[in-house]
N, C-alpha and C positions, 0 to 999 in steps of 0.2 A: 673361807677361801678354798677354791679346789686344790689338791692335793698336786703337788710336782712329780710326782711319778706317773699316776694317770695322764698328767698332762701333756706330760712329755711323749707319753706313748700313742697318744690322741695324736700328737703332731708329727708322729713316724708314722702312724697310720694313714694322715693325710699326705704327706710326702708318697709313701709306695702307693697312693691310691691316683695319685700326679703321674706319677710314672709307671703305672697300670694304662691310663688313658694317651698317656704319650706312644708310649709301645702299640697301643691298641689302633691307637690312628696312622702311624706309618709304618705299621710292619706291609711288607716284610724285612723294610729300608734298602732298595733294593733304586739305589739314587744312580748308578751308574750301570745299568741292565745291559749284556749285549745284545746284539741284534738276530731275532731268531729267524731270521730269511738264510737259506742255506740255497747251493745249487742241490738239484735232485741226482742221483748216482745213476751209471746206467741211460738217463735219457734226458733232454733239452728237458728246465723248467724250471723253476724257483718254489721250495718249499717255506708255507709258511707256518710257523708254529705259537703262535702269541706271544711276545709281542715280535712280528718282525714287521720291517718296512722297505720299501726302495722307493726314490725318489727322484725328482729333476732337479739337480740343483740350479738352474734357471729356468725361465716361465717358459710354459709349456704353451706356444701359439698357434693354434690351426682355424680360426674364425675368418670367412667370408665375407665378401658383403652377402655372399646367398648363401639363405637357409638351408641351405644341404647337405648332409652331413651322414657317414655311414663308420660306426664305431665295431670293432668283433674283438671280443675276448675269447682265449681259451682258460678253462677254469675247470676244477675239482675242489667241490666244496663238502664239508663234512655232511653225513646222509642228515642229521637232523641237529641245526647250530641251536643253539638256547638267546640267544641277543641280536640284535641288528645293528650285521658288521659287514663296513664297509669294505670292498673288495678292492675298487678301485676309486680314488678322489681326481678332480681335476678341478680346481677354481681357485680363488681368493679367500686363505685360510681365514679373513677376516669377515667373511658375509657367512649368513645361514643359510643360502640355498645354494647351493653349488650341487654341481652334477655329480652323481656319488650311482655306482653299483653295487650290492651290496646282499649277503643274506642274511636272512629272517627264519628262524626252524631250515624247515629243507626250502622255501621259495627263495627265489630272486627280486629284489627290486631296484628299478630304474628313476632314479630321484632327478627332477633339475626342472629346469625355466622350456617352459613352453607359451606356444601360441595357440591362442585357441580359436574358431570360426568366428568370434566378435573382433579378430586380431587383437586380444588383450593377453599380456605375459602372466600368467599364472603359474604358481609353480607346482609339481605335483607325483604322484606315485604311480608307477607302474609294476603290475606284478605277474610274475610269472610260478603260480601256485605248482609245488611238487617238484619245482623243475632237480632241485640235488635230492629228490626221494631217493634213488637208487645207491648215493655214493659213487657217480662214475662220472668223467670227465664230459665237459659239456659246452658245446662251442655255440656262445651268445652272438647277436648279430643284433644290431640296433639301425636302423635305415628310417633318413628324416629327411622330409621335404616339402614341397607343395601338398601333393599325396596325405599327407600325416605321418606318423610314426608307425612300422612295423618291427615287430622283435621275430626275430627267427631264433631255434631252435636248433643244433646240430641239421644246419642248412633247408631247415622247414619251417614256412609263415606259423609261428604260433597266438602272437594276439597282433589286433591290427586297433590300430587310434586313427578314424582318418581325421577327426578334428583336434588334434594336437601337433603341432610341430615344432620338435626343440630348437629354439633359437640361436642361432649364430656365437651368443657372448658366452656357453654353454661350457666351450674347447680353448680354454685360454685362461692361465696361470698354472699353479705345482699342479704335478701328475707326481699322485701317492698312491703306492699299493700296499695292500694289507693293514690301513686302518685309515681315519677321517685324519683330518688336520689337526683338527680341537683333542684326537685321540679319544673319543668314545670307544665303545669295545673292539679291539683288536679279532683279527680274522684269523680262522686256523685252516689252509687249505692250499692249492697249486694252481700257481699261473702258468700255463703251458706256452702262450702267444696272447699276443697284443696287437692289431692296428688302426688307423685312423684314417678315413678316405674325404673329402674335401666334395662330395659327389651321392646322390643316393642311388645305392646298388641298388642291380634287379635280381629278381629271386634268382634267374640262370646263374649270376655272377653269384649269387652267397652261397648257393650249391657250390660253385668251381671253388669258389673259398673253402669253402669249409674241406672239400677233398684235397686241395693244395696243402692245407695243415695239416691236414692225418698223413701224408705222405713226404711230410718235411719237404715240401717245397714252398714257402715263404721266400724264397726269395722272388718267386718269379711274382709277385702279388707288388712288387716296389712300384714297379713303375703306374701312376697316378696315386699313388700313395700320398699321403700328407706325413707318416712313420710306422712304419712297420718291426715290432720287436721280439724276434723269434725264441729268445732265451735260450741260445745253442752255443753259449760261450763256455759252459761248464766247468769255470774257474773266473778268480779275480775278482773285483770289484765293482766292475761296471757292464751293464747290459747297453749294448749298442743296437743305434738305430740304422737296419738296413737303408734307408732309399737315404740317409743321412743330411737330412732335413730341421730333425728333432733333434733336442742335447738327448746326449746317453742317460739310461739312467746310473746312478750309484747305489749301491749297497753297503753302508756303512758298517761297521766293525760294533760301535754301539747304536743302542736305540735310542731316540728321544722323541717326545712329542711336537710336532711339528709350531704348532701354536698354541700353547697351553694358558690355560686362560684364567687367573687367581678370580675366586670366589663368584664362578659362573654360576649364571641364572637360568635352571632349566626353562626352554621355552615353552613347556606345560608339563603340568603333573602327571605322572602315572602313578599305578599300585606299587610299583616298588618305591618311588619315593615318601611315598606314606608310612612305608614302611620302616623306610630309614630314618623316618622323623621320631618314629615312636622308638627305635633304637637309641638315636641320638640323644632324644631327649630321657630317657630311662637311664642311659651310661651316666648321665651329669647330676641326678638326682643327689641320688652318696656323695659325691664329692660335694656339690654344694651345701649339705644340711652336717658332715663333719667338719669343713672347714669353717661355716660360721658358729658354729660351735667351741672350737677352737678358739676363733678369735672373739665369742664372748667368753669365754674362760683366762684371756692373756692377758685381755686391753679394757681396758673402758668405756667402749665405742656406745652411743645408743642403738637400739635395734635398727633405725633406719639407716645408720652406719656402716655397722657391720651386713647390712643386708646389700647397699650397693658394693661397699669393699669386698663379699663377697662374689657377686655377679661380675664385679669388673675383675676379679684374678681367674673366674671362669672363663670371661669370654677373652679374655688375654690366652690360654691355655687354647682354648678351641681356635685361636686366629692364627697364632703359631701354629699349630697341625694344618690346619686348611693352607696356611702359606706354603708350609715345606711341601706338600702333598702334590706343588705343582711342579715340582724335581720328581716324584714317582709316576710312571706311566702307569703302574697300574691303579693307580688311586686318583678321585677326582675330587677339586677343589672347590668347594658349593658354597654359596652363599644360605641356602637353606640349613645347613649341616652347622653353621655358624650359630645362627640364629635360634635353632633346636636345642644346641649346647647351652647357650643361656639360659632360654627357659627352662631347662631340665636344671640347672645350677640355681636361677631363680626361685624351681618350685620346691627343690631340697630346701633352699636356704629360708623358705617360708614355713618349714615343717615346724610344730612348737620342740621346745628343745629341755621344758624345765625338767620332766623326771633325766633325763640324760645328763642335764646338769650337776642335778643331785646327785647320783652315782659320781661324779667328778666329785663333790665333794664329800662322799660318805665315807668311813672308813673298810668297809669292804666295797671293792666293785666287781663287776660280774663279766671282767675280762681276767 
């Protein structure tokens, strides 16, 4: 019969080794974050610093029956981000393609539903390589229409698509800044200005734009505006829309994730999540191969017993974390990471376990 002291301390070891992997999965437990959008001191603009956001709280509508369409942000993005994050969202927190701007290291990219010369909606990447190299503010310009898609540049053509044009259904639902809906990686950088025109500019006009904005005159830019949002409120809660067409935005006190979504399926693998498999599945190892250990030392179970009653108190421990995880913005909810935990708890609990036994019942053990 194993010894009741070892045994006992077997089962305080699996306890803190429980709560080793509970800590591990939701630190920093950080369930009620506030919201790191601040106004900027000194001059018009909204700082972002991970995790902040501002948002619509009603649908954001600016779609045509014609594809026309001219969007300008002002932005400062860090000179070289590590993830791709979304700067700006606007769609239906419940579809995967929605129009999203966002950056990637120091580039820009322009995500959403285009047409292409066969008139078929595809959807797709636009990138504008190097454009935050410098670390200095940068006034984008998106212009769509028959023509195709052009991106300007602090008021210069820099890539031209004449066979893409983003579609109408593009400009319609939340307008979120500083991170996606779903809240993948949060952005850290400054929104200076924001507008939406219902119309595709011409290069003279993204010129007068873009010098309209350097010289704080936003407002003269209202009229054929679809919303225009100069961030010159420098207090308060809410960013208001000049030609006042659009809801305002808010800027909430806490953060949350707009749509968070329990035990999501990346829509493809990358290296990092390979990554986090062999993580995942390594953290569950120990815990599976001392708990069923444990419970052949307590109970009577046969090995195929204790081998599911140990997987199933695994994946109970991994479901709970993946659940709570979708109260932390910083932390994401995987159904992968679920899945990882078992096997890692599964291939512990398949480890052989007789000399470890023995030590359970010898009279010295080697703890």
């Amino acid at each position: 019969m194993p010894q009741p002291g070892p045994v006992r301390r077997l089962g305080f070891v699996c306890l803190a080794l429980l709560t080793g992997l509970l800590i591990a999965g939701l630190w920093p437990f950080n369930f009620f974050p506030r919201n790191r959008a601040s106004w900027m001191p000194n001059q018009s603009g909204i700082r972002f610093d991970r995790y902040g956001e501002i948002y619509s709280p009603a649908l954001w509508s600016a779609s045509g029956t014609e594809e026309k369409v001219s969007l300008e942000v002002w932005l400062q993005g860090e000179a070289n981000y590590s993830s791709f994050s979304p700067v700006v969202f606007l769609g239906d927190p419940l579809r995967t393609d929605n129009f999203v701007i966002a950056q990637s290291l120091s580039d820009l990219v322009v995500e959403g539903r285009f047409r292409d010369s066969g008139n078929h909606v595809v959807t797709a990447n636009l990138w504008m390589n190097e454009a935050c190299r410098r670390g200095l503010p940068r006034f984008l310009t998106i212009t769509s229409g028959t023509g195709g898609t052009t991106i300007y540049l602090d008021g210069a053509a820099a890539n031209v698509y004449p066979d893409l044009s983003l579609t109408a259904d593009n400009f319609s639902g939340r307008l979120l800044l500083g991170h996606a809906a779903q809240g993948q990686e949060a952005w850290s950088g400054e929104v200076l200005g924001l507008g939406l025109y219902r119309r595709t500019l011409t290069a003279s006009e993204v010129s007068e734009h873009y010098q309209a904005w350097r010289e704080s005159k936003a407002a003269e830019l209202v009229k054929g505006s679809v919303g225009v949002y100069a961030f010159d409120e420098h207090a308060g809660h809410l960013v208001h829309d000049l030609a006042r067409t659009m809801p305002d935005l808010v800027i909430p006190e806490g953060f949350r994730v707009l749509h968070a979504t329990p035990l999501e399926v990346p829509a493809k693998l990358t290296h990092s999540d390979l990554q986090d498999a062999v993580v995942n599945v390594l953290g569950f190892v120990p815990f599976g191969f001392l708990v069923a250990a444990y419970l052949q030392a307590t109970t009577n179970y046969s090995r195929w017993i204790t081998l599911l009653a140990t997987i199933l108190l695994g994946g109970v421990t991994s479901l709970a974390i993946e659940l709570l995880q979708v109260y932390l913005p910083t932390r994401d909810s995987s159904l992968l990471d679920l899945i990882n935990n078992c096997a890692g708890t599964a291939l512990g609990a398949l480890i052989p376990r007789r000399f470890f036994i023995r030590y359970l019942r010898g009279p010295v053990l080697f703890w």
